[in-house]
MMTF fields as JSON, N, C-alpha, C and O atoms, coordinates in Angstrom:
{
  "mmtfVersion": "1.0.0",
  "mmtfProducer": "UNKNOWN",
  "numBonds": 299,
  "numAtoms": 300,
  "numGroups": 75,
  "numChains": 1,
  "numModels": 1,
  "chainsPerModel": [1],
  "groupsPerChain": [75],
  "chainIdList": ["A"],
  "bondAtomList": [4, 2, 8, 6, 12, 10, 16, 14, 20, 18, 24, 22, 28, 26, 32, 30, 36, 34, 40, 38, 44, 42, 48, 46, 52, 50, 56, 54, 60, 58, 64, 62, 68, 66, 72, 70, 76, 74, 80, 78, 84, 82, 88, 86, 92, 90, 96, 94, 100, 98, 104, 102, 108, 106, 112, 110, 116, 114, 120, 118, 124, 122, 128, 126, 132, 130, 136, 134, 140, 138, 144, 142, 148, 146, 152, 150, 156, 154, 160, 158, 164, 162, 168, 166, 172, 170, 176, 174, 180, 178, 184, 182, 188, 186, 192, 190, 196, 194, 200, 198, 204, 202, 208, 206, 212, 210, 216, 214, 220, 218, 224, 222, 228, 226, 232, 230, 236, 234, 240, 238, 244, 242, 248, 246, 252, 250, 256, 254, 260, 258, 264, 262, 268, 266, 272, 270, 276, 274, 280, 278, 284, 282, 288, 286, 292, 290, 296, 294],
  "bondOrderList": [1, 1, 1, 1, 1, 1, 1, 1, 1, 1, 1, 1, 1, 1, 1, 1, 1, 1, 1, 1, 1, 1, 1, 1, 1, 1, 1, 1, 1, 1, 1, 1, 1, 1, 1, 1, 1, 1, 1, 1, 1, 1, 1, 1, 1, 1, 1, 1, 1, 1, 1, 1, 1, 1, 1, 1, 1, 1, 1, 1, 1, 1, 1, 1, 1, 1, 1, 1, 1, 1, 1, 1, 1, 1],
  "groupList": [{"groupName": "UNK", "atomNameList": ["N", "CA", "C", "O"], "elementList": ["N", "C", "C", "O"], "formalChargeList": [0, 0, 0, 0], "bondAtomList": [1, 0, 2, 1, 3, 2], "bondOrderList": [1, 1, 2], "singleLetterCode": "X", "chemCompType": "L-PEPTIDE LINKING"}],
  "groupTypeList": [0, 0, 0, 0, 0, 0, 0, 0, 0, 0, 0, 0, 0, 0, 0, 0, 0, 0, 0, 0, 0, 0, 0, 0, 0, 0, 0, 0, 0, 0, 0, 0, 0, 0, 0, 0, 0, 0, 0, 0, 0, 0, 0, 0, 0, 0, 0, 0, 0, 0, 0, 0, 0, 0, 0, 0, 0, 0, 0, 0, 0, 0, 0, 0, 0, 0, 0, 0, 0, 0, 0, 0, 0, 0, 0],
  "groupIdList": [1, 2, 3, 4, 5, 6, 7, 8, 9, 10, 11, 12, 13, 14, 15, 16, 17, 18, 19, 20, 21, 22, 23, 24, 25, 26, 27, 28, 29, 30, 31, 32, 33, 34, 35, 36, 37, 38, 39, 40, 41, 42, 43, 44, 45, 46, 47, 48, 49, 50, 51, 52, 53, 54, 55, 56, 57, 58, 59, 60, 61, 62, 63, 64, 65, 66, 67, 68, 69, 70, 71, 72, 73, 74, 75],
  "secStructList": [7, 7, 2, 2, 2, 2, 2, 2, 2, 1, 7, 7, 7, 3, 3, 7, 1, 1, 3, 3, 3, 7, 6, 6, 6, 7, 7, 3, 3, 3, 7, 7, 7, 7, 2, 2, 2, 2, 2, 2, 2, 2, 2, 2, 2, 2, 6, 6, 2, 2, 2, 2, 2, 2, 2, 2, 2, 2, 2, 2, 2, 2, 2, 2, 2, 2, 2, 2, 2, 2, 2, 2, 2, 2, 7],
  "xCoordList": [-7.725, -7.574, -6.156, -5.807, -5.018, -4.256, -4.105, -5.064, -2.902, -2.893, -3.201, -4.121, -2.926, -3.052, -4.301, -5.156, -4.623, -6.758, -7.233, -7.771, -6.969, -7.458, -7.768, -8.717, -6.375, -6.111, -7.422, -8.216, -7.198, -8.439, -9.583, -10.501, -9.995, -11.652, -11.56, -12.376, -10.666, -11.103, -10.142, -9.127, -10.161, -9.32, -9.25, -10.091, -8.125, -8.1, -8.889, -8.806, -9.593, -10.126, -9.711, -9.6, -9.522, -9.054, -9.528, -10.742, -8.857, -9.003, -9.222, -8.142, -10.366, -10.537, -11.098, -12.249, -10.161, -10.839, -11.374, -10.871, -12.419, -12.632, -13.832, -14.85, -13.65, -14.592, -13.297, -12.315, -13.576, -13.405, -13.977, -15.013, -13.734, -13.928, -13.37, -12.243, -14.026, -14.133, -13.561, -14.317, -12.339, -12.359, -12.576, -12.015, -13.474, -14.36, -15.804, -16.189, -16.639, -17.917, -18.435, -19.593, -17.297, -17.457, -18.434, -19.085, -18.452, -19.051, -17.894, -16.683, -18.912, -17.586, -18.889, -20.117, -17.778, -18.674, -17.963, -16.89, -18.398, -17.862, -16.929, -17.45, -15.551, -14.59, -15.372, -16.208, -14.892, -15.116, -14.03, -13.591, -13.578, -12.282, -12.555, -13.043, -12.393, -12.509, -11.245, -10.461, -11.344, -9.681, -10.398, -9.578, -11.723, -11.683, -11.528, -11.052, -11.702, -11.663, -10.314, -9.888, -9.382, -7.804, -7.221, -6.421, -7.693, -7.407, -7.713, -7.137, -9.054, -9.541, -8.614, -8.732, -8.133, -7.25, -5.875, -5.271, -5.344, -3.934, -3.592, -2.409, -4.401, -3.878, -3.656, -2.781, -4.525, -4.353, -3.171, -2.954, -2.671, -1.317, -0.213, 0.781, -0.261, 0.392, 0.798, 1.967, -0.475, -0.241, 0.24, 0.579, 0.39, 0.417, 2.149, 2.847, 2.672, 3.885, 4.943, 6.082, 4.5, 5.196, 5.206, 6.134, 3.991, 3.72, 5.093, 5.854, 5.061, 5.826, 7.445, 8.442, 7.366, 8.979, 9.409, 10.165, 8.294, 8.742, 8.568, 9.302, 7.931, 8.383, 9.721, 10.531, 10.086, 11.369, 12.342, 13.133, 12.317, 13.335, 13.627, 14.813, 12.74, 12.26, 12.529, 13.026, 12.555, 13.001, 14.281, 14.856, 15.197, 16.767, 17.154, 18.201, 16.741, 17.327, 17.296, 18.324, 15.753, 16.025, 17.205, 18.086, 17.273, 18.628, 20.113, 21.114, 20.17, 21.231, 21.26, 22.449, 20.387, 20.538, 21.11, 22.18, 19.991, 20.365, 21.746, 22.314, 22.171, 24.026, 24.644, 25.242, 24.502, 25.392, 25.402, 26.441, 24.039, 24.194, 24.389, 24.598, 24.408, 25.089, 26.564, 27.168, 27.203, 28.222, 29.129, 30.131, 28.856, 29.018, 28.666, 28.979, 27.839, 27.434, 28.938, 29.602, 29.368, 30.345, 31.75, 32.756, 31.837, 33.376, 33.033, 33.751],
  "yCoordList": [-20.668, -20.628, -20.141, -19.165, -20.756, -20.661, -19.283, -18.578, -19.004, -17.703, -18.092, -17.36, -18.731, -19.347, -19.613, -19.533, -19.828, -20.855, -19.195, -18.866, -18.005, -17.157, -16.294, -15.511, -16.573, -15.657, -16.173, -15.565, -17.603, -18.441, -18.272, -18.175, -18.175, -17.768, -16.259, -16.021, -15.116, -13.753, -13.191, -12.777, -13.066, -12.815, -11.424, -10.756, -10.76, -9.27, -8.452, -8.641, -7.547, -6.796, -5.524, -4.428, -5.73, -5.695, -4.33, -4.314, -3.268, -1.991, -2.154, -2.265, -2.279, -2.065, -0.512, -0.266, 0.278, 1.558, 2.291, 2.21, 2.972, 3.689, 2.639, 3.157, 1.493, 0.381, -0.81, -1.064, -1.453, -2.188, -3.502, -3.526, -4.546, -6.644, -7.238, -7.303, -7.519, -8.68, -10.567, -11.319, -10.653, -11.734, -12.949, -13.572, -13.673, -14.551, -14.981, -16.134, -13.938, -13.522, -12.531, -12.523, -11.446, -10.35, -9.32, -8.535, -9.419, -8.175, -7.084, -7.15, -6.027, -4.726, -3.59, -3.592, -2.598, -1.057, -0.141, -0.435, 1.163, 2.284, 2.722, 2.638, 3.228, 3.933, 5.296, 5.741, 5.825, 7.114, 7.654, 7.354, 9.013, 9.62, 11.2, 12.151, 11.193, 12.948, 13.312, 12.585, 14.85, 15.425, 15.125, 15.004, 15.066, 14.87, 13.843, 13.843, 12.59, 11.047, 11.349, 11.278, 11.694, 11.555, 12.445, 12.058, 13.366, 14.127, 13.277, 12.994, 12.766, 12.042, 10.621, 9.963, 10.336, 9.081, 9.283, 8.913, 9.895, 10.57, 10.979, 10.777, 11.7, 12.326, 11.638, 12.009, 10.597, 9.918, 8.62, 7.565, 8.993, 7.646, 8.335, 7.743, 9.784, 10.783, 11.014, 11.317, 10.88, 10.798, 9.792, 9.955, 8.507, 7.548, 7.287, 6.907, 7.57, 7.573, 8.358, 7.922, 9.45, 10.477, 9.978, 10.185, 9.209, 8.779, 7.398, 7.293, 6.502, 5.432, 6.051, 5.564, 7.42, 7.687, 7.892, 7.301, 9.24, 9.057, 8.118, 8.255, 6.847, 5.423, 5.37, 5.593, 5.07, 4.937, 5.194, 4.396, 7.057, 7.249, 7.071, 7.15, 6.84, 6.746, 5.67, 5.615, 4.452, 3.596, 3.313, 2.571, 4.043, 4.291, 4.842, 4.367, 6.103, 6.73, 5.701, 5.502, 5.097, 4.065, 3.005, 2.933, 2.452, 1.217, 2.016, 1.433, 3.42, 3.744, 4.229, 4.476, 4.595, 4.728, 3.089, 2.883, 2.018, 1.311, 0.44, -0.225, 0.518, 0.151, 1.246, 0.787, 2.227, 3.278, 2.79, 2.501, 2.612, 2.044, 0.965, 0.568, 0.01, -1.476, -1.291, -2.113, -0.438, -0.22, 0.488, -0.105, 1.333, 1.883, 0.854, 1.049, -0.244, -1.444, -2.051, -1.956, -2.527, -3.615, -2.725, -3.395, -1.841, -0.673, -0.772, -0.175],
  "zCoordList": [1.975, 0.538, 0.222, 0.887, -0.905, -0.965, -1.69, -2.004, -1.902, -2.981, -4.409, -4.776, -5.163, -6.751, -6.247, -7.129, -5.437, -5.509, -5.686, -6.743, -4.42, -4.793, -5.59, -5.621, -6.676, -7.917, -8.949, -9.665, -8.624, -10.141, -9.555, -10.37, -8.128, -7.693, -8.229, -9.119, -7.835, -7.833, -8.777, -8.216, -9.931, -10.799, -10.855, -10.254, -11.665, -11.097, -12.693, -13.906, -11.815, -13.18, -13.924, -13.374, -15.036, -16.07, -16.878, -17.079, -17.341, -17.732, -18.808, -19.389, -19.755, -21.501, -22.027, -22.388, -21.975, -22.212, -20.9, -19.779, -21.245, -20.087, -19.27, -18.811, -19.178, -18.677, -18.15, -18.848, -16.739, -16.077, -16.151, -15.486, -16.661, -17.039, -16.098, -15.608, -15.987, -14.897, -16.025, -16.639, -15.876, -17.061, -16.997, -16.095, -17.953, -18.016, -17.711, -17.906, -17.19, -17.44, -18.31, -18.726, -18.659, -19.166, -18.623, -19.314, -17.324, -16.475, -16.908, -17.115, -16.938, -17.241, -16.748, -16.836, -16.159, -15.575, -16.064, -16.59, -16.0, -16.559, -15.534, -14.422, -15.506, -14.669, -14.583, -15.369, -13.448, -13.193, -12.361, -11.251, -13.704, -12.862, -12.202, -12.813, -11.707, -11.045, -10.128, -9.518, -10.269, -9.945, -8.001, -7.091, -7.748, -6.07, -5.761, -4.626, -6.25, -5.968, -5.931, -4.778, -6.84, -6.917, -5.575, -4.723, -5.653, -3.871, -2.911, -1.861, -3.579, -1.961, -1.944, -0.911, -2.491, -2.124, -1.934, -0.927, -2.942, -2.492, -1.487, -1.215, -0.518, 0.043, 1.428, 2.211, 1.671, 2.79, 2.26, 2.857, 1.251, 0.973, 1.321, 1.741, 1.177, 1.595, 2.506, 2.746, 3.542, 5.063, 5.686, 6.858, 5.062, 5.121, 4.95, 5.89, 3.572, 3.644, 4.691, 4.852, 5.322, 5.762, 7.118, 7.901, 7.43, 8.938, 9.11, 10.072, 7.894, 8.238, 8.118, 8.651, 7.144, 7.26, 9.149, 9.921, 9.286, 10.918, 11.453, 12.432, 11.579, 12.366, 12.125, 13.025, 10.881, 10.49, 11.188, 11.69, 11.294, 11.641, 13.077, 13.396, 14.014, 15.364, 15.471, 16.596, 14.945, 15.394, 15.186, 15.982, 13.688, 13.775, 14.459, 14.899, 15.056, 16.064, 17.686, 18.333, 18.15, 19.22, 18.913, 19.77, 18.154, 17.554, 17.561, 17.981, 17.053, 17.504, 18.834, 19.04, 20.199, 21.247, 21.854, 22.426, 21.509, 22.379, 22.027, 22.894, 20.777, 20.418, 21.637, 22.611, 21.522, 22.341, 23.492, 24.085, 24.033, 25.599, 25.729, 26.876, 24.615, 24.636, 24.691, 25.379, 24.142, 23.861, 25.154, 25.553, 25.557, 26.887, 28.758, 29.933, 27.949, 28.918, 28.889, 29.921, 28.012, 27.722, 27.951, 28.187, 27.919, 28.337, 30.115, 30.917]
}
């Protein structure tokens, strides 16, 4: 299924107030916010960001090792 086929099968739903639509059936449910749902999700995006910074830098630091020893190859 393409992306545009998927958008018109599963359309995205839609915030009217403190209730969630589904658009073009008009299914709609009540939102529910709480300060633990917001912990409970945050905090693993959290972990999440901090984990890919250290990839990051772990893999800048390998790219500048292996220039150096490319570099020291070719001298």
């Amino acid at each position: 299924m393409s992306f545009r086929n998927a958008q018109a099968a599963y359309p995205p739903v839609q915030a009217a107030g403190p209730y969630a639509c589904v658009p073009g059936n008009g299914d709609c449910m009540l939102l529910h916010h709480s300060t633990a749902t917001q912990k409970a999700s945050t905090h693993p995006i959290m972990d999440m960001a901090s984990m890919l910074d250290g990839l990051a830098a772990s893999f800048d630091q390998e790219l500048r090792d292996k220039n150096r020893d490319l570099g020291q190859a070719q001298e």
